[in-house]
C-alpha positions as CSV (number, residue, x, y, z in Angstrom):
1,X,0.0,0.0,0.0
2,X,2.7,2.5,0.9
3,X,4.3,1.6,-2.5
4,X,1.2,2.8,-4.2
5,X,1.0,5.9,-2.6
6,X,4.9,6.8,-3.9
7,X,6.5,6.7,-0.9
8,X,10.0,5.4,-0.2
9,X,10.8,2.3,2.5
10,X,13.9,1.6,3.9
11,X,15.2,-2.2,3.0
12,X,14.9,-4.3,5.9
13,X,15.3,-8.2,6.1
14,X,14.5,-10.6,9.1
15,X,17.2,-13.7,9.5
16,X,17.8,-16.2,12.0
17,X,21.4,-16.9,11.4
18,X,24.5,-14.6,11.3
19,X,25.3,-15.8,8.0
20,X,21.8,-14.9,6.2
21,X,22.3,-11.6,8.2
22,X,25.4,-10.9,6.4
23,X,24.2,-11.8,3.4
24,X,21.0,-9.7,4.0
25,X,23.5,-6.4,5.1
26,X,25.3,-7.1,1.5
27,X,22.2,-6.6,-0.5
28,X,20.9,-4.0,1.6
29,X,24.2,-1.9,1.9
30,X,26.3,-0.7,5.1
31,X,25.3,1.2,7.0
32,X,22.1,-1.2,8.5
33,X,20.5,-1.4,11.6
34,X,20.1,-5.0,13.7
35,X,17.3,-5.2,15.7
36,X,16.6,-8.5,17.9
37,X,13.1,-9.5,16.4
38,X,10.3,-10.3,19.7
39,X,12.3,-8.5,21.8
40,X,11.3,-5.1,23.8
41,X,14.1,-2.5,25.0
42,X,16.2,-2.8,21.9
43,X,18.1,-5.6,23.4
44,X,21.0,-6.5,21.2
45,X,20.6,-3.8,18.7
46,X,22.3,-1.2,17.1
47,X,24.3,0.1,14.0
48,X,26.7,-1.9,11.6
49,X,28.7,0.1,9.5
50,X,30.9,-3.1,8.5
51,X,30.6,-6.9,8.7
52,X,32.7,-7.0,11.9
53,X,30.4,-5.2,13.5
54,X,26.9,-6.7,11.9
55,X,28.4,-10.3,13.3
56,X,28.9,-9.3,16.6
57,X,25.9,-7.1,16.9
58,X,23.4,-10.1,15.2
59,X,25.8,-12.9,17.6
60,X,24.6,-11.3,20.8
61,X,20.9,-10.2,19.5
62,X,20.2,-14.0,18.5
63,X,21.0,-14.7,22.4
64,X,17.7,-12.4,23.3
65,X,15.2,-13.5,20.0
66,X,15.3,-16.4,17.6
67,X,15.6,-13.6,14.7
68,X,16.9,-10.3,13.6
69,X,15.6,-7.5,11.5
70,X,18.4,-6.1,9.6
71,X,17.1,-2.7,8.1
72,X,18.8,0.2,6.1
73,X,20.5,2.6,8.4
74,X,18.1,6.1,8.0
75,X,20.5,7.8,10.4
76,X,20.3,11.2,9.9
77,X,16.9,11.0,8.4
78,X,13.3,12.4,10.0
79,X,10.4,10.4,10.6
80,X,6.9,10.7,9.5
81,X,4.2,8.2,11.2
82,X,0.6,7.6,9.9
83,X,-2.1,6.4,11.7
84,X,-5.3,6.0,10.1
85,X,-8.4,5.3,11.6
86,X,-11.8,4.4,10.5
87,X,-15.2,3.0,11.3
């Protein structure tokens, strides 16, 4: 739907190994973000701007959640949220 409407969305992948989240950062581009997947409090995430630091980041998230989300780094960028409500 947001497609449709012409907006942009960051790349984002979820993976349950370090190896498809590697291969996942590759496709997407450096920087990403890792995000442990389930999890509340960000636990085990934070910024890759390499592969060094996207395996030790998505090693220790996999310890909190059974999967990462690996998304486009938008650092830098401002956020705009819809919420649309109807009957």
């Amino acid at each position: 739907a947001v497609d449709y409407c012409g907006y942009k969305v960051a790349e984002s992948s979820c993976c349950s190994s370090v190896e498809e989240a590697v291969e996942a950062a590759r496709q997407i581009g450096y920087p990403v973000l890792v995000r442990a997947a389930f999890a509340l409090g960000g636990l085990g995430s934070g910024f890759a701007a390499d592969v060094q630091e996207l395996r030790a980041l998505v090693h220790q998230a996999l310890v909190n959640s059974p999967q990462v989300i690996v998304d486009k780094s938008l650092k830098g960028w401002k956020e705009l949220e819809y919420e649309v409500v109807r009957d």
